[in-house]
C-alpha positions in Angstrom: 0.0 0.0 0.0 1.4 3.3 -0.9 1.7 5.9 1.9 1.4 9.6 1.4 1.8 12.4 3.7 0.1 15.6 2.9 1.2 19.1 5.3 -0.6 21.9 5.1 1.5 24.9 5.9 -0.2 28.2 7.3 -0.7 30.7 10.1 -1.8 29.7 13.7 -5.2 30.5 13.8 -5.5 29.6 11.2 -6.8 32.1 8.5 -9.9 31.5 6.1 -7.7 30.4 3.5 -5.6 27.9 5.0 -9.1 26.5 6.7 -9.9 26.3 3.0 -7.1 24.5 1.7 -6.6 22.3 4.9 -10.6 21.1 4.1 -10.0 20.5 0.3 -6.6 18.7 1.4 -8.7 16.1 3.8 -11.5 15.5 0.9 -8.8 15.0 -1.7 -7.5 12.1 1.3 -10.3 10.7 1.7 -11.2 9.8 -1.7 -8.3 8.4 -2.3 -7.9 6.4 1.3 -11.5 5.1 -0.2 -9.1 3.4 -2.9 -7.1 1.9 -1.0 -4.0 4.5 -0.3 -3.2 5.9 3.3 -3.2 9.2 3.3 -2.1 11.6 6.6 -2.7 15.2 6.7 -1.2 17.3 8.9 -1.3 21.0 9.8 1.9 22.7 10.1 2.7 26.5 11.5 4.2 28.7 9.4 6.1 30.9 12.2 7.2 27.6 13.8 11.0 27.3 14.2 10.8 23.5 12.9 8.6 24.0 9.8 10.5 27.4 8.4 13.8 25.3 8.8 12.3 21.9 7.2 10.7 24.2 4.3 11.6 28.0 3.8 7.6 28.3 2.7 7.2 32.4 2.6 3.7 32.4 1.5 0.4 30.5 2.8 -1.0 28.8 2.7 1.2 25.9 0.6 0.9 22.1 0.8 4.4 19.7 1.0 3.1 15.9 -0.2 6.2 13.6 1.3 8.2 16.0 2.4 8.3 18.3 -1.0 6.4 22.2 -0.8 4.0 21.4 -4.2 2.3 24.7 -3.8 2.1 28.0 -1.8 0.1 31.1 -2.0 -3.0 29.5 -3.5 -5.8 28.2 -2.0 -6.7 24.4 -4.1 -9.0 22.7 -4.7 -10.1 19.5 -4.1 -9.5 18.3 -8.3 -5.9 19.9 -8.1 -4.7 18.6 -4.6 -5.8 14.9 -5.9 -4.2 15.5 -8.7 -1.1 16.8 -6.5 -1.4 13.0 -4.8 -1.7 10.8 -7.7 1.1 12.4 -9.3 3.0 11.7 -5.5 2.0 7.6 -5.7 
């Protein structure tokens, strides 16, 4: 089974648009944990010490699928972040 872990990087509260992407990153998990992947999302502070030095992400919010930054800045949606993951398997 192929593992995928999805971070969503933004500010702590978070804002309307990192709620936004954090949301469309779970539905984009759970469709495909419904075929069979396991998926973990996370949600990651931008200010925090440990996730500037694991990413350098300026902007938010952004997404990092195993470990890699796909995307900051924008909010997705939930076609593009699946997308994002199928492209990761």
């Amino acid at each position: 089974m192929k593992e995928l872990k999805v971070e969503v990087i933004g500010v702590n509260p978070p804002c309307a648009r990192c709620k936004k992407t954090e949301e469309n990153a779970r539905k984009a998990a759970m469709k495909l944990s419904s075929e069979g992947y396991k998926v973990e999302v996370a949600k990651l502070n931008i200010t925090a010490k440990e996730t500037i030095a694991k990413y350098g992400v300026l902007l938010s919010p952004a997404i990092a699928i195993n470990g890699t930054v796909k995307i900051m800045g924008k909010v997705l949606d939930v076609g593009v972040i699946e997308r994002l993951l199928r492209q990761a398997v």
